[in-house]
C-alpha positions in Angstrom: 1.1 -1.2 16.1 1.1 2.9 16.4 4.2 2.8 14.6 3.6 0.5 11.7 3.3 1.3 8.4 -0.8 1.2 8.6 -0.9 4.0 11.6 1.8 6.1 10.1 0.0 6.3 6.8 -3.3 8.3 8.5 -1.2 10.7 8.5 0.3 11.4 5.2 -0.8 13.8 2.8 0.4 13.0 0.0 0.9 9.5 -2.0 4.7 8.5 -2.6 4.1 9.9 -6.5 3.0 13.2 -5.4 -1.0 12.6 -5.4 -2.6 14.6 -2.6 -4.6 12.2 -0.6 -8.1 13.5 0.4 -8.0 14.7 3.7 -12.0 14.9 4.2 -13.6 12.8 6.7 -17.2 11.8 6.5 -20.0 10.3 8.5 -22.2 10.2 6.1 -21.8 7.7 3.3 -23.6 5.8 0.9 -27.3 5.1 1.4 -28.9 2.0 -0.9 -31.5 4.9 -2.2 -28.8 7.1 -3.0 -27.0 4.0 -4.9 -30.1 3.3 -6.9 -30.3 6.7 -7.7 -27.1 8.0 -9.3 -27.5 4.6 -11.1 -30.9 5.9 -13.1 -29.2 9.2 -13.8 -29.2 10.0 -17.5 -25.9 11.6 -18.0 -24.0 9.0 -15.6 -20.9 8.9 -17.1 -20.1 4.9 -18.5 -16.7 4.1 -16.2 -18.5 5.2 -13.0 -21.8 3.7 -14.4 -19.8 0.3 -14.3 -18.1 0.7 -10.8 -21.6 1.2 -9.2 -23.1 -2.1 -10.7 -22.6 -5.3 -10.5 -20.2 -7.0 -9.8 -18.4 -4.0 -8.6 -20.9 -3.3 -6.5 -21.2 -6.5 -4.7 -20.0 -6.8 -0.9 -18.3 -10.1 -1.6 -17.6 -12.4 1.8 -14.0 -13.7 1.8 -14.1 -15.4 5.6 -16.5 -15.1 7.9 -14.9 -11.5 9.2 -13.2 -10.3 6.2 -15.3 -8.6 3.2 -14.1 -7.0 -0.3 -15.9 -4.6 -2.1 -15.8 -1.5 -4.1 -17.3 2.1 -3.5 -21.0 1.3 -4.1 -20.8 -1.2 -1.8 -19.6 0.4 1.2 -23.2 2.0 2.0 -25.4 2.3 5.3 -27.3 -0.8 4.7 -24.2 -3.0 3.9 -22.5 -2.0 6.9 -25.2 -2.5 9.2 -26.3 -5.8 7.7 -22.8 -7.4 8.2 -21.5 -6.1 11.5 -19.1 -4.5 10.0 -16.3 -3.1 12.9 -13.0 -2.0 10.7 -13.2 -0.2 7.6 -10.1 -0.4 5.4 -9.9 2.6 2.8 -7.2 1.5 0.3 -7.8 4.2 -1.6 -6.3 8.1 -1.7 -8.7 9.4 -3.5 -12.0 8.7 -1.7 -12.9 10.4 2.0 -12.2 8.4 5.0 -15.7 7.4 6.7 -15.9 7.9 10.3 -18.4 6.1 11.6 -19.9 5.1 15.0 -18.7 1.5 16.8 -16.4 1.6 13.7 -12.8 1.9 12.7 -11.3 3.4 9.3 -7.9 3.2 8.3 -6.4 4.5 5.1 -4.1 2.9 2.6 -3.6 5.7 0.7 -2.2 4.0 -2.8 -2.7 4.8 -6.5 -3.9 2.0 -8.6 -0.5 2.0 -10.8 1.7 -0.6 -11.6 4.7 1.6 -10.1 2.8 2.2 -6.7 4.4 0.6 -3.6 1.5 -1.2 -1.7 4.2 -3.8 -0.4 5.2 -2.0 2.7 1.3 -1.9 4.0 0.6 -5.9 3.6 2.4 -6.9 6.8 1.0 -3.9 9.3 -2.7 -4.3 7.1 -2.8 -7.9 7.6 -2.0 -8.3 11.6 -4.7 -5.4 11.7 -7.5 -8.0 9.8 -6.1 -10.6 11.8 -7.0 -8.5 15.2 -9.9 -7.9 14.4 -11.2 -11.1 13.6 -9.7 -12.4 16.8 -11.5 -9.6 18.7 -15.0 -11.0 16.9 -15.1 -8.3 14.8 -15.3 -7.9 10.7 -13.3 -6.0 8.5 -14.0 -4.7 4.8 -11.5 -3.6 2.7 -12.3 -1.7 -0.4 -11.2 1.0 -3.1 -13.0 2.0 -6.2 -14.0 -0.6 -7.8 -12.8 -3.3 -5.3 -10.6 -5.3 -8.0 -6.8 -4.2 -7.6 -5.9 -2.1 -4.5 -8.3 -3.7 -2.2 -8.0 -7.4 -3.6 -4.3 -6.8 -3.2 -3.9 -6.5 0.1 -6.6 -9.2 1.0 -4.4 -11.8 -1.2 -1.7 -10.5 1.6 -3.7 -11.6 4.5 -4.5 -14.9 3.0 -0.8 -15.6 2.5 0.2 -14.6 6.2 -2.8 -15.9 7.9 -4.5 -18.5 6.5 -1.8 -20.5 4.8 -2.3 -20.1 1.4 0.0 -19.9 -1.4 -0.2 -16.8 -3.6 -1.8 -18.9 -6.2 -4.4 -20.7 -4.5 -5.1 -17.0 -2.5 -5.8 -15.6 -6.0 -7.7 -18.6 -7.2 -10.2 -18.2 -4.3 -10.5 -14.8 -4.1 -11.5 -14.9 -8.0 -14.3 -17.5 -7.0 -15.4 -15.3 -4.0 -15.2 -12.1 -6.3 -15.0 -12.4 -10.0 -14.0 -9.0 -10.7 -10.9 -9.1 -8.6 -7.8 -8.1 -10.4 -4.6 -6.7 -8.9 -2.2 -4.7 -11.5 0.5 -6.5 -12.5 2.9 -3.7 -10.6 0.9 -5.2 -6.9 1.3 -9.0 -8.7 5.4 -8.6 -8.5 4.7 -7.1 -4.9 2.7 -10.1 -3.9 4.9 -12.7 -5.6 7.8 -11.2 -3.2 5.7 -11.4 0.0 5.0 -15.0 -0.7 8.4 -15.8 -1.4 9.8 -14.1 2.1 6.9 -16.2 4.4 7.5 -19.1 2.1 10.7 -19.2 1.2 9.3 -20.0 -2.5 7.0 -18.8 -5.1 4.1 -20.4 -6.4 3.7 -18.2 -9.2 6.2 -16.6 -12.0 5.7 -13.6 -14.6 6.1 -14.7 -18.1 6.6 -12.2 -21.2 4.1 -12.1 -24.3 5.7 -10.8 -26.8 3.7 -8.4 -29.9 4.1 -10.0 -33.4 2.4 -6.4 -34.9 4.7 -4.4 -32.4 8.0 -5.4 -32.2 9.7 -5.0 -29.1 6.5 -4.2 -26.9 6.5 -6.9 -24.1 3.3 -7.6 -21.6 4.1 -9.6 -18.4 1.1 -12.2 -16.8 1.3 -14.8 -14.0 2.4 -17.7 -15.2 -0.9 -19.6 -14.2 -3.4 -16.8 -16.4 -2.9 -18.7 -19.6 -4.3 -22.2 -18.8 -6.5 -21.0 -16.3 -7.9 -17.4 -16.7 -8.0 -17.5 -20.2 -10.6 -14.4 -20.1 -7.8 -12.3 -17.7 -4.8 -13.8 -19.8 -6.1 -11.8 -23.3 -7.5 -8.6 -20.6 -4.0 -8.3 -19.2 -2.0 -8.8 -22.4 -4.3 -6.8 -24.5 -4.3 -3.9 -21.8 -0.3 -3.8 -21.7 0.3 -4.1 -25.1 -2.1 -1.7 -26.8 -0.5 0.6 -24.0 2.3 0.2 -25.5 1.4 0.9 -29.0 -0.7 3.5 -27.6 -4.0 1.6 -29.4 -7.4 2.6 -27.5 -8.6 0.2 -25.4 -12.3 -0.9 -25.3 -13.4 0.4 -21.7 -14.6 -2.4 -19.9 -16.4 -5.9 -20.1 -18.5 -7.7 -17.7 -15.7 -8.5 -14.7 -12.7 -6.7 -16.1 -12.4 -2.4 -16.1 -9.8 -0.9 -18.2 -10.1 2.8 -17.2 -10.3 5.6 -19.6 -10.1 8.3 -16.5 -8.1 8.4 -13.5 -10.2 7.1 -10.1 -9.7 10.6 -8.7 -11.6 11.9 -11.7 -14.5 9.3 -11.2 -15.1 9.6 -7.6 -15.2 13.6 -8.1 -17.8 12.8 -10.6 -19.6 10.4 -7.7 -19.6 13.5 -4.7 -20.8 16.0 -7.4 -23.8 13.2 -7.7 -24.6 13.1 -4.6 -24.3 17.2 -3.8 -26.6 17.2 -6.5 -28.8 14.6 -5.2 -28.8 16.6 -1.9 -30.2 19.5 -4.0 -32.7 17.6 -5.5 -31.2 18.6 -9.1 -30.1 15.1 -9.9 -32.2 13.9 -13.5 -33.0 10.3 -13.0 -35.5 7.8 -15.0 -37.2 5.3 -13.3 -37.2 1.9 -14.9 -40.3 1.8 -17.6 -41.5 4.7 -16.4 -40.8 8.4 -17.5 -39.6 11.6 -15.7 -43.5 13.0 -15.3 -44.0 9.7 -13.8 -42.2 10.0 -10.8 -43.5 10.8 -7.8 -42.8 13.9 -5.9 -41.4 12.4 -2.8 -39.1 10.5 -5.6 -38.0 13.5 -7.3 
């Protein structure tokens, strides 16, 4: 295992498109107070407003020792309540938490369609699969636990518990609605299905533009008929890319980011400095700033 793709990654510092993975490690992450906090805050801006609710924010069980969230759910409380053992960062831009009784791993991958996450799924899913059989849990996360992190838990389905890539995304979308791996990690995970299974249960199919001619967007074959909701996300996303047409930001389960994650989780440690300080402005629900208490404020 020291030499796998997983161990060697700990020690990179930089992502295979240049990005300079964050280096810091922390023991001190996320309380639930701290959460609820930087959620009130006035000037929050909207994409990290939505990556700290629901259901981003939800610690979403998968089996009974593998978990999937995104940043906001990885706090102190979380952790505790769920025995979690094995922490799986698949993220470059957050810090890796060190914690007591608890190990962290990197997967230090952009969320782009170009990014190769392929060569981590093997070493990243014997690692799940250890831990488990030690008794332990694992959860994986990134930012908003919905590509990266759902990515390479679709992986560990397909090695370990026998499913097609298909029926691995179909039930992780049941277990976590928000889940969405980039279409880039799709292709990735259609060619680890097909080398265990010697065939694919899913195919990419092109949309093609009747405003734009020539701009093509690429789905799962399955998305029309069955994720009708992801089917328009998807094709709306690539093809307005491709015209260069502003997207809406986000809806309820789907996030089409205006900012880069690195952006947004600088905006989330300059929160929490801040909260540190006590210069954080926040606004309790039906209640104004003069309101709060002193020990609140």
């Amino acid at each position: 295992m020291s030499d796998s793709p997983l161990y060697q990654a700990q020690m990179l510092k930089c992502t295979q498109s240049g990005q300079p993975v964050n280096q810091i490690q922390t023991s001190q992450i996320l309380t639930t107070r701290e959460l609820n906090r930087m959620r009130r805050r006035k000037n929050l801006s909207p994409d990290v407003r939505i990556i700290l609710n629901e259901p981003f924010s939800r610690v979403d069980r998968i089996t009974d020792s593998l978990y999937l969230t995104g940043i906001a759910g990885l706090t102190e409380e979380n952790l505790a309540a769920l025995k979690i053992t094995c922490i799986i960062n698949a993220t470059y831009e957050m810090p890796l938490a060190i914690l007591k009784g608890i190990e962290s791993f990197r997967v230090p991958v952009e969320d782009e369609e170009k990014e190769e996450i392929l060569i981590y799924f093997e070493s990243v899913s014997d690692k799940i699969h250890l831990v488990s059989k030690a008794k332990g849990r694992t959860v994986v996360h990134c930012m908003a636990g919905a590509s990266r992190s759902s990515t390479l838990v679709i992986a560990y389905l397909i090695k370990y518990q026998e499913y097609t890539l298909k029926n691995a995304f179909c039930y992780l979308k049941s277990m976590r609605p928000c889940a969405r791996p980039n279409i880039g990690f799709f292709d990735q995970l259609i060619t680890y299905e097909e080398f265990y299974r010697r065939q694919k249960s899913v195919n990419m199919i092109e949309v093609r533009s009747r405003e734009q001619p020539g701009s093509v967007a690429r789905v799962p074959d399955f998305y029309q008929t069955e994720f009708r909701d992801l089917y328009k996300v998807e094709v709306t996303k690539q093809l307005a890319r491709a015209s260069q047409i502003q997207l809406q930001q986000s809806n309820r389960n789907y996030i089409n980011r205006a900012r880069d994650y690195k952006e947004m989780q600088t905006d989330v440690e300059h929160m929490r400095d801040e909260l540190k300080d006590g210069l954080v402005p926040v606004s309790s629900p039906g209640s104004n700033d003069h309101g709060r208490s002193q020990q609140e404020k």
